[in-house]
TORGULUM-630247 format. One record per residue (C-alpha): residue in three letters; chain; x, y, z. Coordinates in nm, 4 decimals. Layout:
! residues N
   residuo   cadena          X          Y          Z
       ALA        A          X          Y          Z
...
This chain:
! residues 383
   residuo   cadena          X          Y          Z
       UNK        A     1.2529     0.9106     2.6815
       UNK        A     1.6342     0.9131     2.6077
       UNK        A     1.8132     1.2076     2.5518
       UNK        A     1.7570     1.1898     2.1638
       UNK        A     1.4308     1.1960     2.1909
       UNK        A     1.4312     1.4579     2.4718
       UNK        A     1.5939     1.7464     2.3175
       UNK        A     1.4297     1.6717     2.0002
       UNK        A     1.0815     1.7222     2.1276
       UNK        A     1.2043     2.0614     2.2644
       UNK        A     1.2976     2.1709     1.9282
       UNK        A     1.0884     1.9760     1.6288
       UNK        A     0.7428     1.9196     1.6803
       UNK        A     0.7569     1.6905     1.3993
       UNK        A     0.9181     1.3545     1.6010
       UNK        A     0.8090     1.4034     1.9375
       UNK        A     0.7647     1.0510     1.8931
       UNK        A     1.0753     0.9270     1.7430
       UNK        A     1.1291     0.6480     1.9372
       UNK        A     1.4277     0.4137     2.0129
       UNK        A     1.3824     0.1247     1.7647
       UNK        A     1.6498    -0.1608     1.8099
       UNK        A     1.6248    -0.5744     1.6668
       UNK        A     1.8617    -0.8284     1.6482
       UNK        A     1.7533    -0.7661     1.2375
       UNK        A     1.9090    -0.5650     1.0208
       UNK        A     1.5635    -0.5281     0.8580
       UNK        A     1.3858    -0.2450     0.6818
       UNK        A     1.2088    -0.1188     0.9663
       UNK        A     1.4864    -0.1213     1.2375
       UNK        A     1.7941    -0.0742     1.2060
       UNK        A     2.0598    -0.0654     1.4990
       UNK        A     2.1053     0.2903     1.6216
       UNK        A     2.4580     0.4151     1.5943
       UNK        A     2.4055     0.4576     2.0433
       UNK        A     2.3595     0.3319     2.3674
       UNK        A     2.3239     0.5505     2.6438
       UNK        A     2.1680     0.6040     2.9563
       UNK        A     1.7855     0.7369     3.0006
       UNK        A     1.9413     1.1233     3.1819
       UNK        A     1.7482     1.4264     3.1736
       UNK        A     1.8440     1.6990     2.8688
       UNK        A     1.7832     2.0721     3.0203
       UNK        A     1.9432     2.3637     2.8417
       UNK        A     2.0899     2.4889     3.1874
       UNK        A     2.2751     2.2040     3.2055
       UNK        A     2.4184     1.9187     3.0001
       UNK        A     2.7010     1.6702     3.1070
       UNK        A     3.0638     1.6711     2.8986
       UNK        A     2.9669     1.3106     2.8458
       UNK        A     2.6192     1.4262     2.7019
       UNK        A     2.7960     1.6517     2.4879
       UNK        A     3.0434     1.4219     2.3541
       UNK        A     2.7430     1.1466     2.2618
       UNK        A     2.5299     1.4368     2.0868
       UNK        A     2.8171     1.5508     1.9039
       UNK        A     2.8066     1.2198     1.7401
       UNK        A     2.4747     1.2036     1.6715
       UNK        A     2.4769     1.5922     1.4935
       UNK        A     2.4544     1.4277     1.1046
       UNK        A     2.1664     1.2213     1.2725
       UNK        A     1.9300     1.5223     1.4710
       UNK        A     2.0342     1.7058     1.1120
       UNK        A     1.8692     1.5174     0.8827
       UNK        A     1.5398     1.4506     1.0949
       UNK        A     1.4869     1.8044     1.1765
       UNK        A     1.5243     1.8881     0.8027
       UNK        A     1.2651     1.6516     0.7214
       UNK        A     0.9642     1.7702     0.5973
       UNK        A     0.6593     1.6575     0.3501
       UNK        A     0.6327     1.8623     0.0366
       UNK        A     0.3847     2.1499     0.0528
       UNK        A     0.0741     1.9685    -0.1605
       UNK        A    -0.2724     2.1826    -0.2535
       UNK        A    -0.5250     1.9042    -0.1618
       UNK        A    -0.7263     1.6719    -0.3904
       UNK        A    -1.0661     1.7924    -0.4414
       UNK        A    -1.2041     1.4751    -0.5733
       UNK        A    -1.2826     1.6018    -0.9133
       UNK        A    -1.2173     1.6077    -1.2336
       UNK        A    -1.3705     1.8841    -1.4505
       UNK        A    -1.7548     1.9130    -1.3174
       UNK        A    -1.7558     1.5603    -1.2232
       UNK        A    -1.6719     1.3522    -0.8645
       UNK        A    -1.3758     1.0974    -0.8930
       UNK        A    -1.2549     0.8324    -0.6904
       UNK        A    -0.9271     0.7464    -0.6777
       UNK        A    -0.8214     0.3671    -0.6479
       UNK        A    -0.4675     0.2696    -0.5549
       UNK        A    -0.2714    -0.0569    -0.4870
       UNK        A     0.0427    -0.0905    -0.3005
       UNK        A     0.2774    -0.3908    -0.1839
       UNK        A     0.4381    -0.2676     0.1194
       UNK        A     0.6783    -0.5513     0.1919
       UNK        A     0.6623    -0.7028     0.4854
       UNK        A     0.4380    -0.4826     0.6621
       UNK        A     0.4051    -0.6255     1.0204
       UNK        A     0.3284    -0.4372     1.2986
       UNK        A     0.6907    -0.3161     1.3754
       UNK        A     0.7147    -0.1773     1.0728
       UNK        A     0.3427     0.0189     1.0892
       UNK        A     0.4852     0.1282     1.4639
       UNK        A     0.8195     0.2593     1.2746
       UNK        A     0.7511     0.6607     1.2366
       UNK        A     0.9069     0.7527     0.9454
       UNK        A     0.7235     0.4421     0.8248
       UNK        A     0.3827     0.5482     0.9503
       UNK        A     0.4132     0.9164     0.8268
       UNK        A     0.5147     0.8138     0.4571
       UNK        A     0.2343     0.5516     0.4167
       UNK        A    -0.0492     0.7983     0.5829
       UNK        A     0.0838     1.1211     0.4448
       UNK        A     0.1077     0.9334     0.0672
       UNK        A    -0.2736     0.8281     0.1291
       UNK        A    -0.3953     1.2059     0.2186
       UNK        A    -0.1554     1.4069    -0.0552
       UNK        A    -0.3182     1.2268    -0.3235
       UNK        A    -0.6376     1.1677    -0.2616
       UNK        A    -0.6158     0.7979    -0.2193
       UNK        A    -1.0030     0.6428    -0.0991
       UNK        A    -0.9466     0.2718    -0.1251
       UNK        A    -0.6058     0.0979    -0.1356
       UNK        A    -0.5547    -0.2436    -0.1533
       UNK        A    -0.2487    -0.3673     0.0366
       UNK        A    -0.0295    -0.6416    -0.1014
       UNK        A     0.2349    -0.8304     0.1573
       UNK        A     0.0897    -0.7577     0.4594
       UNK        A     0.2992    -0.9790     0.7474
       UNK        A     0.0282    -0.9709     1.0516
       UNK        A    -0.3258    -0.8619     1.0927
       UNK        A    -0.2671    -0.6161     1.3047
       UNK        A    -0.0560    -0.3967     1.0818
       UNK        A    -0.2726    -0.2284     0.8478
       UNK        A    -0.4749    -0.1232     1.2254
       UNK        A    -0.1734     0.0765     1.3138
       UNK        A    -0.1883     0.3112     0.9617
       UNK        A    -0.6098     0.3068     0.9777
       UNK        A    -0.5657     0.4382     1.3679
       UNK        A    -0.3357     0.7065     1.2389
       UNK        A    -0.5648     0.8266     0.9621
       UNK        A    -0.8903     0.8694     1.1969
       UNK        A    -0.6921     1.0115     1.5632
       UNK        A    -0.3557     1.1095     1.3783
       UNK        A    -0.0750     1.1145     1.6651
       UNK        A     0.2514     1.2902     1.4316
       UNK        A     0.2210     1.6551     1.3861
       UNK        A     0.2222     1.5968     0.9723
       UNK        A    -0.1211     1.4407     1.0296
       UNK        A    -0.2305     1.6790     1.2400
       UNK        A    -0.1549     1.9401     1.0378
       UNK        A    -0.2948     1.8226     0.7361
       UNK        A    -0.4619     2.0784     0.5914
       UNK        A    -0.6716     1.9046     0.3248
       UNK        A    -0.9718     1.5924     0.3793
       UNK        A    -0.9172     1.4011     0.6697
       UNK        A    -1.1324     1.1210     0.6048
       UNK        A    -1.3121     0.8292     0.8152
       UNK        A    -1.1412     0.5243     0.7165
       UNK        A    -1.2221     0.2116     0.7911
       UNK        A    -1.0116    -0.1461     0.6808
       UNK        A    -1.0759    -0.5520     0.6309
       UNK        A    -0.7525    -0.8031     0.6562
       UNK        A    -0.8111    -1.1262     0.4648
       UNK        A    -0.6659    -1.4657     0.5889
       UNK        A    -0.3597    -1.5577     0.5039
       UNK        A    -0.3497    -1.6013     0.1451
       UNK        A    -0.0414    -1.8296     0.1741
       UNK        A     0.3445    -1.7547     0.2938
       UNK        A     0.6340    -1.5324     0.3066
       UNK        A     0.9447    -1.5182     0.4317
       UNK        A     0.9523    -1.5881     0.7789
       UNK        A     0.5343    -1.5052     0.8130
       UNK        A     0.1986    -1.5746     0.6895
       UNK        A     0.0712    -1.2984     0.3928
       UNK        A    -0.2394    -1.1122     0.4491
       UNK        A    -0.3887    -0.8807     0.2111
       UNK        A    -0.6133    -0.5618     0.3003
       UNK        A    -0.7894    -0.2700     0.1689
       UNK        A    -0.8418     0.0681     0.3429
       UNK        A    -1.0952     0.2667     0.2636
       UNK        A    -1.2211     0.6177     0.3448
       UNK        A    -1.6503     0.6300     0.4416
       UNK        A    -1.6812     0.9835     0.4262
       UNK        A    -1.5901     0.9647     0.0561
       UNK        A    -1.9663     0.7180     0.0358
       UNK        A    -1.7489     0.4140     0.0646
       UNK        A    -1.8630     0.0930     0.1884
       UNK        A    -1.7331    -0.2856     0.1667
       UNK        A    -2.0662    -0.5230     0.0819
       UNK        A    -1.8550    -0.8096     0.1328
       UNK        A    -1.4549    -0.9665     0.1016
       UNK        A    -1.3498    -1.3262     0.0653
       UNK        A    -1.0119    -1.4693    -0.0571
       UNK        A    -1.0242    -1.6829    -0.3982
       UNK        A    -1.1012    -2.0366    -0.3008
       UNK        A    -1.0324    -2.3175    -0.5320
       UNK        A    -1.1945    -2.6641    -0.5888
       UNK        A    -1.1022    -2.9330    -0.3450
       UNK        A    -0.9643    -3.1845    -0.6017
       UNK        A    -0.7639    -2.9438    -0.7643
       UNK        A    -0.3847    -2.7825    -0.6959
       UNK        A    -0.3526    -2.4789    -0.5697
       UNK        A    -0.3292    -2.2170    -0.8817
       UNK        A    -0.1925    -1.9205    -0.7004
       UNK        A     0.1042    -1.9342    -0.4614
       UNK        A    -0.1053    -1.6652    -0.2321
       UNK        A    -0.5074    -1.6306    -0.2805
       UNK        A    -0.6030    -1.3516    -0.4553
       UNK        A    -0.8730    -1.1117    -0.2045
       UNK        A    -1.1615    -0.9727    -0.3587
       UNK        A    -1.3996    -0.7206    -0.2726
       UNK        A    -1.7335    -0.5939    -0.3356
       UNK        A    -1.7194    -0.1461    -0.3035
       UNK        A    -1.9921     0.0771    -0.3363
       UNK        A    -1.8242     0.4247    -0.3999
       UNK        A    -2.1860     0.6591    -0.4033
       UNK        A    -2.3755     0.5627    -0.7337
       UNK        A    -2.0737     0.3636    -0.8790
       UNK        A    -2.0339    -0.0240    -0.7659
       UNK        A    -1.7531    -0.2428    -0.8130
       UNK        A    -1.5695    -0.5422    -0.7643
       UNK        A    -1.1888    -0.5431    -0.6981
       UNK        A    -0.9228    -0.8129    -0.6647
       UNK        A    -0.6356    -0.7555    -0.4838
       UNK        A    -0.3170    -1.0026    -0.6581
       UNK        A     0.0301    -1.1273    -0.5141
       UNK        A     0.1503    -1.3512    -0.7579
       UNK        A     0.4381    -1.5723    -0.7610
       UNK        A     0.8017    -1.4438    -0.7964
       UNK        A     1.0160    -1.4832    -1.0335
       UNK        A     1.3187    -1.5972    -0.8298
       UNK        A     1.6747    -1.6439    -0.8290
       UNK        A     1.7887    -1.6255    -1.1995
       UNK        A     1.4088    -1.6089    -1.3276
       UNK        A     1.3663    -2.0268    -1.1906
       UNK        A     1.0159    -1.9611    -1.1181
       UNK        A     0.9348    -1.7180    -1.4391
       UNK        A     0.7285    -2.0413    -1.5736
       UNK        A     0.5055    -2.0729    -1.2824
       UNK        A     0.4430    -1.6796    -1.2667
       UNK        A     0.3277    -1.7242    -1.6117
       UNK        A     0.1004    -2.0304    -1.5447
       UNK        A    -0.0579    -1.7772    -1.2121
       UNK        A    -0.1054    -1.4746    -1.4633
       UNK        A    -0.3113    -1.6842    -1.7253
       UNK        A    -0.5428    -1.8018    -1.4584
       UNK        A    -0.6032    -1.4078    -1.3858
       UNK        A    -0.8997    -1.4088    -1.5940
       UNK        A    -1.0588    -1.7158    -1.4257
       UNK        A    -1.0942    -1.4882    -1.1096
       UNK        A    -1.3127    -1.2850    -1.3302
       UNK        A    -1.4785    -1.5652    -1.4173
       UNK        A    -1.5468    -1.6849    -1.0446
       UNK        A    -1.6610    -1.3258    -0.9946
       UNK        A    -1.8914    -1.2892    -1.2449
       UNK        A    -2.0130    -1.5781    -1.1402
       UNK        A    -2.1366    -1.5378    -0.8157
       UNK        A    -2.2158    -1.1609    -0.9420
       UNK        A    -2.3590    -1.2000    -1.2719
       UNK        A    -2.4162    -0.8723    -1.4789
       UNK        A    -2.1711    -0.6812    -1.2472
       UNK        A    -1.9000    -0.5924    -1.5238
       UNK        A    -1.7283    -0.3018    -1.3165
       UNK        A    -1.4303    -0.5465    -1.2472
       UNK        A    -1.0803    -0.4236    -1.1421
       UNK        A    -0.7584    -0.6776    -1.1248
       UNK        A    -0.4742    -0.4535    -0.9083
       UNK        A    -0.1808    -0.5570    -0.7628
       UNK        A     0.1285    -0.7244    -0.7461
       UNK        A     0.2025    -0.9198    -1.1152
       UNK        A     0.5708    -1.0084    -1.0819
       UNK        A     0.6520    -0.9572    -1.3942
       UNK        A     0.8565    -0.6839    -1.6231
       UNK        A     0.5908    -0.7408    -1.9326
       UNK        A     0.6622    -0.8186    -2.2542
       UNK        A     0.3399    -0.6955    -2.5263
       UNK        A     0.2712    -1.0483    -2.5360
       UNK        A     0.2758    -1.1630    -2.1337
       UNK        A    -0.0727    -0.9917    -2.0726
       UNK        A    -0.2409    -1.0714    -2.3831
       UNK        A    -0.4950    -1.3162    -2.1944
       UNK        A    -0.5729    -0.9998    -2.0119
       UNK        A    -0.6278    -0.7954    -2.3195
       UNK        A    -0.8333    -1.0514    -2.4856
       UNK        A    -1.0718    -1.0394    -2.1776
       UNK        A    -1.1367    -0.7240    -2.2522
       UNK        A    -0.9299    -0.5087    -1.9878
       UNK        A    -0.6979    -0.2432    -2.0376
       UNK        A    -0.4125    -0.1772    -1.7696
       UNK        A    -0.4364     0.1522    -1.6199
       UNK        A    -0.0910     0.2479    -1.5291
       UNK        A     0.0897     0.4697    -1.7714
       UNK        A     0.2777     0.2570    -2.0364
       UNK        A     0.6418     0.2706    -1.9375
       UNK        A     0.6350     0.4185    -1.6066
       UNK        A     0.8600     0.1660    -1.3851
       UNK        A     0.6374     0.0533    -1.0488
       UNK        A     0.9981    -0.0439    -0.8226
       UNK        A     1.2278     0.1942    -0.6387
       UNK        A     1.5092     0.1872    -0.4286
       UNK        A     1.7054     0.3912    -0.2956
       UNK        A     2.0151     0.3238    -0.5254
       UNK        A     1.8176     0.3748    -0.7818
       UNK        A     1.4978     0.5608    -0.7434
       UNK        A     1.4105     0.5905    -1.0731
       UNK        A     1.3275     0.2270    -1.0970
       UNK        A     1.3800    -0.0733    -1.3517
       UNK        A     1.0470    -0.2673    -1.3651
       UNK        A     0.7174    -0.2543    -1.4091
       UNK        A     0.5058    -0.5235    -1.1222
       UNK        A     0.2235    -0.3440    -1.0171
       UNK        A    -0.0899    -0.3089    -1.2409
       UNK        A    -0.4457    -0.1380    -1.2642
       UNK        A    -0.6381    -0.3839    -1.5202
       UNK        A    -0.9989    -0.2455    -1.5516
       UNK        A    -1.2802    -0.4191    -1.7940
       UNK        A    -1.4061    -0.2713    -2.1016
       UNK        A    -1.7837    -0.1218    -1.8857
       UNK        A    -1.5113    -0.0034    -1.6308
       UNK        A    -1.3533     0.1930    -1.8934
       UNK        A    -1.6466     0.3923    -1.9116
       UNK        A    -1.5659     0.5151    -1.5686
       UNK        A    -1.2027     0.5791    -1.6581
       UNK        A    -1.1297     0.9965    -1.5931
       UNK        A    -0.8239     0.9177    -1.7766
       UNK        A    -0.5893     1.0265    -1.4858
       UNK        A    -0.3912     0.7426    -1.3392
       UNK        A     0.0000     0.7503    -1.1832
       UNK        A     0.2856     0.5732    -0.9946
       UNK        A     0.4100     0.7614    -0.7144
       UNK        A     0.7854     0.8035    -0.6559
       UNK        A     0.8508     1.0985    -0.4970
       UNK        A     0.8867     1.1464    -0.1159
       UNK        A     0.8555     0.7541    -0.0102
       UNK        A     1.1439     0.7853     0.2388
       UNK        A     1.2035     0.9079     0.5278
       UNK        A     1.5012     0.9827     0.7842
       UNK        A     1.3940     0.7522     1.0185
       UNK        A     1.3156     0.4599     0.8106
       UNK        A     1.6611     0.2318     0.8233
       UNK        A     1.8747     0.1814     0.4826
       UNK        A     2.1127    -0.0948     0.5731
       UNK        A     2.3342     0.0456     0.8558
       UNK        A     2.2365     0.3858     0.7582
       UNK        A     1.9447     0.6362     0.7205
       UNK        A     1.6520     0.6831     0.4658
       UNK        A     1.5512     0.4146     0.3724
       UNK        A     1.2243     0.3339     0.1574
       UNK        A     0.8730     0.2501     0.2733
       UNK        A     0.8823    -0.0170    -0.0058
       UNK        A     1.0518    -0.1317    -0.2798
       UNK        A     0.6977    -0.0670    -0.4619
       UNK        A     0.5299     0.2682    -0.5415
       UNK        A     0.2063     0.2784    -0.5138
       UNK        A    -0.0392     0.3129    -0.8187
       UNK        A    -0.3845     0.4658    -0.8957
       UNK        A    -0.6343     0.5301    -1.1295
       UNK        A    -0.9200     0.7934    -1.1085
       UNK        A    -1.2650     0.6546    -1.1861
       UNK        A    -1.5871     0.8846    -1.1841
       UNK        A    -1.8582     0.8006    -0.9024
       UNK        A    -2.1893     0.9855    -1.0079
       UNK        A    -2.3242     0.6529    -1.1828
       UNK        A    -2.2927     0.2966    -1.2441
       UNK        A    -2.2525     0.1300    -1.5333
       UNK        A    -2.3881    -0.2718    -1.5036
       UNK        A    -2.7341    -0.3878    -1.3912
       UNK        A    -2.5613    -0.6024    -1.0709
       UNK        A    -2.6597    -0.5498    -0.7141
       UNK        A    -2.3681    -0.6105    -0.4684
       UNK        A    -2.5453    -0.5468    -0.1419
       UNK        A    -2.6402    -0.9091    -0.1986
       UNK        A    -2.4041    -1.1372    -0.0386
       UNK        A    -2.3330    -1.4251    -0.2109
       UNK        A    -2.3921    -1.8079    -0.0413
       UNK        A    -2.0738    -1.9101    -0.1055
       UNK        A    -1.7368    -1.7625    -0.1862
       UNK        A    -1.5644    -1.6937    -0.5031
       UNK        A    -1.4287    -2.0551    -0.6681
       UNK        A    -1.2357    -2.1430    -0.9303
       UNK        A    -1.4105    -2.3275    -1.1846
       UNK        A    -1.1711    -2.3840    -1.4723
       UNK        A    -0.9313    -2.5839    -1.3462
């Protein structure tokens, strides 16, 4: 361990595992350190004038990690009034390969987000690898950084499926995932990505992921979105249209192979800052978005208030019935000291919050059967 790392785990618990982290990339989960320096033992009998000198520079650095800290949270109880919720979330976490996931300031935000709210099933948009989403799931269940351990509040028993690739990113495949927490009486009946006719061009620049949940006496079906970007100077703003009016032929594909199952949820990534009229194919299906009207879904560090609205919660009409009427974007504490911000220091997770809804579990609401697997996958059918 270098001598960083050394006479911090002396003094702060908290990164004992801060680790030396250094790419060729100046990417958003390693940045160069502002050092180089010889592995040398750190003993408080004895430290070198060189030592001195190089820790000296790094003061502003060892002061901001040990005055991190998580906020002080009284843990989710699940409920709402007399009755047990659930609550859903969906998060792009750009980029998310395994480097990132090892990153941990990286690891501690995304885990410590999950536990202080009461998250039980995320679905994960821009995964880069398959192994990533492993890395957070591992930290949940045998947690390795002291604010895991310490959590005082449910732990959980989590469990997570990776889809194929649903199509490219920079640099990397895209995967999409959802994490979910068994002791909360969760289990996944079954997962496919969106497949579409042979004949026919591909309608979504990465394959929507669906999956059927069973969440104790409520069942539903949820499907996890990427859709196209907008790009430089809004070029691609046509196409992200085309991709969001072919949202609810996913339903359709769904209630086809389920028929009668109407607890349908559409979450994810939409792209798109909306105007009343961009989701009124949505609204005419009979779904309602759950995230609060107005509440901007982006954040950044130069501004963390954010600008936009991408992520959505769109729930069907029977759904609705489940609705506790909570839902939320999170923006507070989604950095962390040693998550890289350019050529500095706190840098984001993201730039997405995550956002939930809170449905109630104690019944469900359609006459469909998910533990039955379907003989084929979900298809597109109008194209």
């Amino acid at each position: 361990m270098g001598i960083l790392n050394s006479c911090l785990s002396s003094e702060n618990k908290d990164y004992e595992h801060v680790e030396r982290t250094i790419t060729s990339e100046n990417r958003n989960t390693h940045a160069p350190l502002p050092y180089e320096f010889a592995e040398t033992a750190c003993t408080e009998s004895h430290v070198s004038e060189s030592t001195e000198n190089i820790l000296k520079l790094l003061e502003p650095i060892i002061s901001i990690i040990k005055s991190s800290s998580r906020p002080k949270v009284t843990p989710f109880k699940f409920r709402h009034g007399r009755k047990g919720v659930v609550r859903i979330a969906s998060w792009n976490v750009e980029r998310f390969d395994e480097e990132k996931a090892d990153n941990p300031g990286v690891k501690e935000v995304v885990c410590m987000t999950i536990l202080e709210n009461g998250f039980s099933l995320i679905a994960f948009q821009e995964l880069a690898d398959i192994k990533a989403l492993e890395k957070i799931c591992e930290e949940l269940n045998n947690p390795s950084l002291s604010c895991t351990k310490d959590w005082p509040g449910h732990r959980g028993e989590w469990q997570y499926v990776v889809s194929d690739a649903t199509g490219r990113m920079y640099r990397s495949m895209e995967y999409n995932g959802y994490l979910y927490d068994t002791a909360r009486g969760i289990t996944l009946n079954h997962s496919a990505l969106l497949e579409k006719p042979k004949t026919s061009p591909k309608p979504f620049t990465r394959s929507p992921f669906i999956g059927t949940f069973k969440i104790k006496k409520f069942d539903c079906i949820i499907g996890s979105v990427h859709l196209k970007a907008t790009g430089l100077d809004n070029e691609d703003l046509e196409r992200l249209q085309k991709e969001i009016d072919k949202v609810p032929e996913v339903i359709d594909a769904i209630e086809q192979q389920y028929p009668g199952e109407e607890d349908i949820i559409i979450l994810g990534d939409f792209n798109l800052d909306p105007k009343e009229e961009d989701f009124d194919i949505m609204r005419e299906k009979g779904y309602s978005n759950c995230v609060p009207i107005g509440v901007f879904t982006n954040v950044s560090n130069s501004n963390p208030e954010g600008s936009k609205i991408y992520d959505h919660i769109w729930i069907s009409s029977r759904t609705h019935n489940a609705f506790s009427g909570n839902s939320g974007v999170i923006r507070e504490n989604l950095t962390s000291p040693l998550i890289p911000k350019g050529w500095s220091w706190g840098g984001v997770v993201s730039d997405h919050c995550p956002v939930w809804t809170e449905l109630y579990t104690g019944k469900d609401y359609d006459s469909a059967d998910l533990r039955i697997i379907p003989d084929t996958s979900f298809t597109l059918t109008g194209l």
